[in-house]
Each structure stands twice: as C-alpha cells, then as structure tokens.
BADOLUM-754160 format. One record per atom (N, C-alpha, C): residue in one letter; x, z, y. Coordinates in steps of 0.05 Angstrom, whole numbers, padded with zeros to 5 digits, always signed. Example, Ala and Ser with C-alpha at 12.3 -4.5 7.8 and 13.67 -1.06 7.14 Angstrom:
<pts>
A+00264+00156-00114;A+00246+00156-00090;A+00264+00156-00066;S+00257+00142-00045;S+00273+00143-00021;S+00258+00157+00001;
</pts>
This chain:
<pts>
X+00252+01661+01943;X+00224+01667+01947;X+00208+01645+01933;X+00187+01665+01920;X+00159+01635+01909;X+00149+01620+01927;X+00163+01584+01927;X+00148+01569+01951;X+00128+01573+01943;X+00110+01578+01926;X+00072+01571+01923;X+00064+01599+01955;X+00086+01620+01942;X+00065+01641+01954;X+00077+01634+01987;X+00103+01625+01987;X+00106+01623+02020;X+00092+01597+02035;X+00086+01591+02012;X+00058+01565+02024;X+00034+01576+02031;X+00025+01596+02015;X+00005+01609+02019;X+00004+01633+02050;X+00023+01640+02047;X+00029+01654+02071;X+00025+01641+02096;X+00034+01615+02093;X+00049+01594+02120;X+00027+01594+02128;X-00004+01586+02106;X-00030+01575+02117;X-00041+01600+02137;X-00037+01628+02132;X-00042+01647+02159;X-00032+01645+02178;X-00012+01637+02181;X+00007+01634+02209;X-00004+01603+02227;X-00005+01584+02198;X-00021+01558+02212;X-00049+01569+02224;X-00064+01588+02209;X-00093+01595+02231;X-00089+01602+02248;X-00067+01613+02257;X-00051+01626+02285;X-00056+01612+02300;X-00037+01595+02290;X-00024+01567+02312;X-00052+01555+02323;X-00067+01553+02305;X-00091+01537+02313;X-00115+01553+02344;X-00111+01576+02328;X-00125+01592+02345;X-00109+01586+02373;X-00089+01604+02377;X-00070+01593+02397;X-00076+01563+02416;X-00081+01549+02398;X-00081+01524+02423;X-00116+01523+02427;X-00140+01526+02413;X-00163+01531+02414;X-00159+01548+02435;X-00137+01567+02451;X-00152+01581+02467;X-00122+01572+02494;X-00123+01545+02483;X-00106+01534+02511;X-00071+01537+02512;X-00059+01551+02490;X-00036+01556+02484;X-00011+01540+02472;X+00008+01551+02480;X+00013+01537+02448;X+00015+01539+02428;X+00016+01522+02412;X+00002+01527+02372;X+00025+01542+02356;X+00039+01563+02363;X+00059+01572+02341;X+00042+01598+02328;X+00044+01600+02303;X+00030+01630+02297;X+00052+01638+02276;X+00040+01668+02270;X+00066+01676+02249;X+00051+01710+02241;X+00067+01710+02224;X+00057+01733+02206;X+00079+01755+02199;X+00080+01779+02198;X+00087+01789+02188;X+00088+01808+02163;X+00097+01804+02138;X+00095+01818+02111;X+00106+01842+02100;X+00089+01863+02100;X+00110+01878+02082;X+00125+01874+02058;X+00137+01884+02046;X+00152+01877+02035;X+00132+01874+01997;X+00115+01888+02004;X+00086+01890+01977;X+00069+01875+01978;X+00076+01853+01993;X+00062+01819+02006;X+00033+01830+02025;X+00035+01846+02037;X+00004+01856+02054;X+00013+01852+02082;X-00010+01832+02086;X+00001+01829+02119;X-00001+01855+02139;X+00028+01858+02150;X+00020+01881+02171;X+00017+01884+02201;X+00021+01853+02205;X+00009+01843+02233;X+00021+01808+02230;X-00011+01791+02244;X-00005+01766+02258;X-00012+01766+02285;X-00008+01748+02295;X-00004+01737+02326;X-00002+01704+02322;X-00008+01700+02346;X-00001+01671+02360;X+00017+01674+02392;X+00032+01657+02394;X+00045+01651+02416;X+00014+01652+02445;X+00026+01666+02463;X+00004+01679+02486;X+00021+01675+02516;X+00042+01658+02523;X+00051+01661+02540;X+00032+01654+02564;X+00015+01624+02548;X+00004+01609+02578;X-00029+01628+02585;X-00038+01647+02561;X-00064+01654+02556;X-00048+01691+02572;X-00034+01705+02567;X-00023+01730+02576;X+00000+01727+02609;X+00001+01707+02613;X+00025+01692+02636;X+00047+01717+02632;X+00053+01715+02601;X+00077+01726+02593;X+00098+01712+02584;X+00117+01709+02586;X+00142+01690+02580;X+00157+01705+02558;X+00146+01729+02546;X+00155+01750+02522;X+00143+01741+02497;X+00118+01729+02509;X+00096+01726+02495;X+00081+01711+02463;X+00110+01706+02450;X+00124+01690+02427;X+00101+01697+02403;X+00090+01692+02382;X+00082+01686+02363;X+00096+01708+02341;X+00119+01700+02342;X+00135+01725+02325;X+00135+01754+02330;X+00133+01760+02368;X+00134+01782+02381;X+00104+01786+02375;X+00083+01783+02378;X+00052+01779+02367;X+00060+01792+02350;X+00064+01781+02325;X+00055+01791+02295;X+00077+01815+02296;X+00086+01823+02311;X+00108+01846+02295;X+00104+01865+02321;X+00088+01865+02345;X+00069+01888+02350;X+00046+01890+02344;X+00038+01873+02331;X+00014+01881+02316;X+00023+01897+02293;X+00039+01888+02279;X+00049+01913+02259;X+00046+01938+02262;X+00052+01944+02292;X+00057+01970+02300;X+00085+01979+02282;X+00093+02000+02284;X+00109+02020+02289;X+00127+02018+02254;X+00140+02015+02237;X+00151+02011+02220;X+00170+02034+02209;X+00173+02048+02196;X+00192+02059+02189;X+00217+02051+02187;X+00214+02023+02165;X+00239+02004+02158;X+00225+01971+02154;X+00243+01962+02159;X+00236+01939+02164;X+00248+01911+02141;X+00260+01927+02130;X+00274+01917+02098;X+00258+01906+02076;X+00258+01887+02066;X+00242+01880+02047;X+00214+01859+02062;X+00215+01864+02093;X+00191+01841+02099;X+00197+01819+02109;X+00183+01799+02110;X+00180+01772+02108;X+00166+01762+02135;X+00178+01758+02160;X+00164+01742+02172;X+00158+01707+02171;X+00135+01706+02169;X+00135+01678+02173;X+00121+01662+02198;X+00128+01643+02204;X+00124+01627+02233;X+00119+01598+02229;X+00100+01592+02237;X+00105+01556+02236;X+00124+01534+02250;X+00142+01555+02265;X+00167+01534+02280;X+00192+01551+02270;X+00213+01544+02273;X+00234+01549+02270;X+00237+01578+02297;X+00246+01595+02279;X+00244+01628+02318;X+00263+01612+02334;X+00257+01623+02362;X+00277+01608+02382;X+00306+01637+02384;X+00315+01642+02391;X+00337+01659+02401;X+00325+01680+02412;X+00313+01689+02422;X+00299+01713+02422;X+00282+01724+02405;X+00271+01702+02381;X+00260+01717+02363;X+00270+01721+02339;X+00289+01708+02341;X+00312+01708+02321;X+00332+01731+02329;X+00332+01740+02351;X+00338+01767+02358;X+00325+01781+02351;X+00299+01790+02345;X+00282+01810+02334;X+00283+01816+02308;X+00277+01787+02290;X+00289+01798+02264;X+00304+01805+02254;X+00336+01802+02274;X+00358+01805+02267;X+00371+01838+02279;X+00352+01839+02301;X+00347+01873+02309;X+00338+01896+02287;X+00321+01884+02281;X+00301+01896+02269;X+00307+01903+02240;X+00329+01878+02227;X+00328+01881+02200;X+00303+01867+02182;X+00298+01851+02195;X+00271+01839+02177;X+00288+01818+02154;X+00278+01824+02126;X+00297+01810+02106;X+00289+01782+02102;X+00269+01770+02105;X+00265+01741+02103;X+00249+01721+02119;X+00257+01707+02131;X+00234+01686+02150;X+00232+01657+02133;X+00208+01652+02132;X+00193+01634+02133;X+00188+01619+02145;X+00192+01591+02146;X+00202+01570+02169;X+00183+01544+02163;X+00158+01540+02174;X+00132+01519+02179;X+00146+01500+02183;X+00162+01491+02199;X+00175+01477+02198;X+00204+01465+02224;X+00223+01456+02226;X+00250+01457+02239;X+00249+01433+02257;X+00230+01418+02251;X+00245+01391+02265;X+00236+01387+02298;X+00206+01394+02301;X+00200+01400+02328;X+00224+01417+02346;X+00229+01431+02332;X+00248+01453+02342;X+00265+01463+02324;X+00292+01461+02334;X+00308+01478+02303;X+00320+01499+02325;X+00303+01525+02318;X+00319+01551+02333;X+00339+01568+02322;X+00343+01579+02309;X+00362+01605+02307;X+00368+01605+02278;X+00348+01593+02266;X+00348+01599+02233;X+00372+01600+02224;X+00385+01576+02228;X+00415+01572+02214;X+00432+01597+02218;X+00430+01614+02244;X+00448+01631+02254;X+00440+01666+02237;X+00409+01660+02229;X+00397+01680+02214;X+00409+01678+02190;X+00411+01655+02176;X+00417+01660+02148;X+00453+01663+02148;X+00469+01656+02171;X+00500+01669+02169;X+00492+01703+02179;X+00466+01712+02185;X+00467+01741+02186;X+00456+01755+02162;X+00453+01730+02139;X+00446+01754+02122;X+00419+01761+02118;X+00405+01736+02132;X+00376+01737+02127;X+00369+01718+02113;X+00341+01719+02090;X+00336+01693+02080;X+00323+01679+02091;X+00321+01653+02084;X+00309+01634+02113;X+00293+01611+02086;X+00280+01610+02091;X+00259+01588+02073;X+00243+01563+02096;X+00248+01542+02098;X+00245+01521+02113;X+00229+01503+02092;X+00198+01508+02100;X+00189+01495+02079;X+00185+01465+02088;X+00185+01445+02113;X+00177+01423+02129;X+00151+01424+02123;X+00132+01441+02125;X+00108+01435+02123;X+00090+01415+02142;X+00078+01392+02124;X+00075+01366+02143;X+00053+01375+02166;X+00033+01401+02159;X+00008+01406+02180;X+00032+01416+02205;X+00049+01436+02204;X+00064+01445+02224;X+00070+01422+02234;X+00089+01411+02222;X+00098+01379+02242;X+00080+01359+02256;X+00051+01356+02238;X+00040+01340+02254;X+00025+01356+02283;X+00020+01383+02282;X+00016+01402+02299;X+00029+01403+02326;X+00056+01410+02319;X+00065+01408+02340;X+00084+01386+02345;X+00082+01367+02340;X+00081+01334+02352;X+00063+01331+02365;X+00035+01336+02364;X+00014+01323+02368;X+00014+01343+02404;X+00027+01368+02399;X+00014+01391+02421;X+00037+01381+02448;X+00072+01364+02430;X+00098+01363+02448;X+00081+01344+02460;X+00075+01319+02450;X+00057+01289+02457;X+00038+01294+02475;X+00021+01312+02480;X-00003+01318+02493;X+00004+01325+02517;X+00028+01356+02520;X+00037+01370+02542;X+00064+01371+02548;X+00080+01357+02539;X+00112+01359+02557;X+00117+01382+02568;X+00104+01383+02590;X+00112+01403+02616;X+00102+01432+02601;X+00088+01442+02590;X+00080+01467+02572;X+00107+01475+02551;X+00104+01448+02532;X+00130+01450+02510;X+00156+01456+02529;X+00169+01432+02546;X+00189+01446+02561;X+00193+01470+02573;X+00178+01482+02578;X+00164+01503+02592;X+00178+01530+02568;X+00156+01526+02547;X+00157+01551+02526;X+00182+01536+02517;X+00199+01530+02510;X+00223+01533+02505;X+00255+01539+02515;X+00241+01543+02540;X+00262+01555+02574;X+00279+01525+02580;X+00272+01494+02584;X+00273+01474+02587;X+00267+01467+02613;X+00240+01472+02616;X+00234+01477+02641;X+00237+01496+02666;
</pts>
C-alpha cells in the first residue's frame, strides 16, 4: 500500500479518535475503505458515551458502512492496533487490509491478521502515540477498562 495515501487515510480515523475523547471517550477512530479508496463508513470507539462494551471504533466504522456485498479489496484503518474482537471482524468479514495508527500503546491482533492473510500496514504514527499516551496517563481505570483489564 501507498504510505502517503495510508497517511492520508490515518488523518480521518485520527478526527475520530479526537472526536471520541471530545465527547468523553476513548480516542480510537477508524475508517473503513472501499476498495476504490471512498470511505464507506467511520466511527469512533463509544463504549463509555453508548455504555456498550461492543462499542469499538472498528465496529463503528463498519456499521456505518452498512450492508456490503463483499468485503474484498477494503481497507480498514484504525489508530491502535484492533484488539481480538476486532480483529475478528476483519477476519470474519474478509476485509483485505488494515491500517495500523499505531502498535505500541497496544499491540492487538495485527500480527495474527497478517498470518491470516491480511495486509497489515503499521505506520507508528507519532499523533496516535502521543494520543493515546496522553488519554492511558490521564485515565488508567477507562484504558484498563476498554481493553477487558479491568
């Protein structure tokens, strides 16, 4: 994949994230692409704003999509690494590439995505990292929380 354009991409998922904690959350956002680069749904993580524990950033943008014929050829991207359940979705689903804001806050599933045959692009983008450093540093008990820790 063109890092320029999956940089370009990342920056909608970062307005996610942002939105997301502007409305008390936590900051993960993510996008989903068709495969003709047109976004066909974003989201932000909604667990603490919907008191849904489903409520993931990745699950966001890929019902917002709505309804898909095939799911081949698109590109989700996320500003954290998917945890195991959303790395179950794309790997349900057939989604051919994720886009990865960045691993180190959290390294979820990616690795286990790309032995399935998915592509995985880990760009360390430094706004992701300082993002959610700044959101683990602030709230502990939230971060432990959205990551089933707590």
């Amino acid at each position: 994949m063109d890092l320029e354009l999956a940089d370009r991409w990342l920056r909608t998922a970062l307005a996610e994230a942002r939105a997301g904690l502007a409305e008390g959350g936590v900051p993960i956002g993510a996008v989903l692409y068709g495969a003709d680069g047109v976004p066909l749904g974003r989201g932000h993580n909604r667990r603490v704003q919907d008191g849904d524990p489903s409520a993931h950033a990745e699950t966001a943008a890929f019902r917002a999509a709505g309804r898909q014929h095939a799911y081949r050829g698109t590109t989700m991207v996320t500003t954290l690494s998917p945890c195991w359940y959303c790395s179950g979705l794309v790997r349900q689903f057939g989604i051919s590439r994720v886009v990865v804001g960045e691993a180190r806050t959290f390294h979820g599933g990616h690795d286990w995505l790309m032995e399935q045959g998915v592509e995985v692009v880990v760009l360390d983008d430094p706004e992701c990292v300082a993002l959610m450093r700044a959101f683990v540093a602030a709230r502990p008990d939230l971060w432990s929380e959205d990551i089933g820790a707590g």
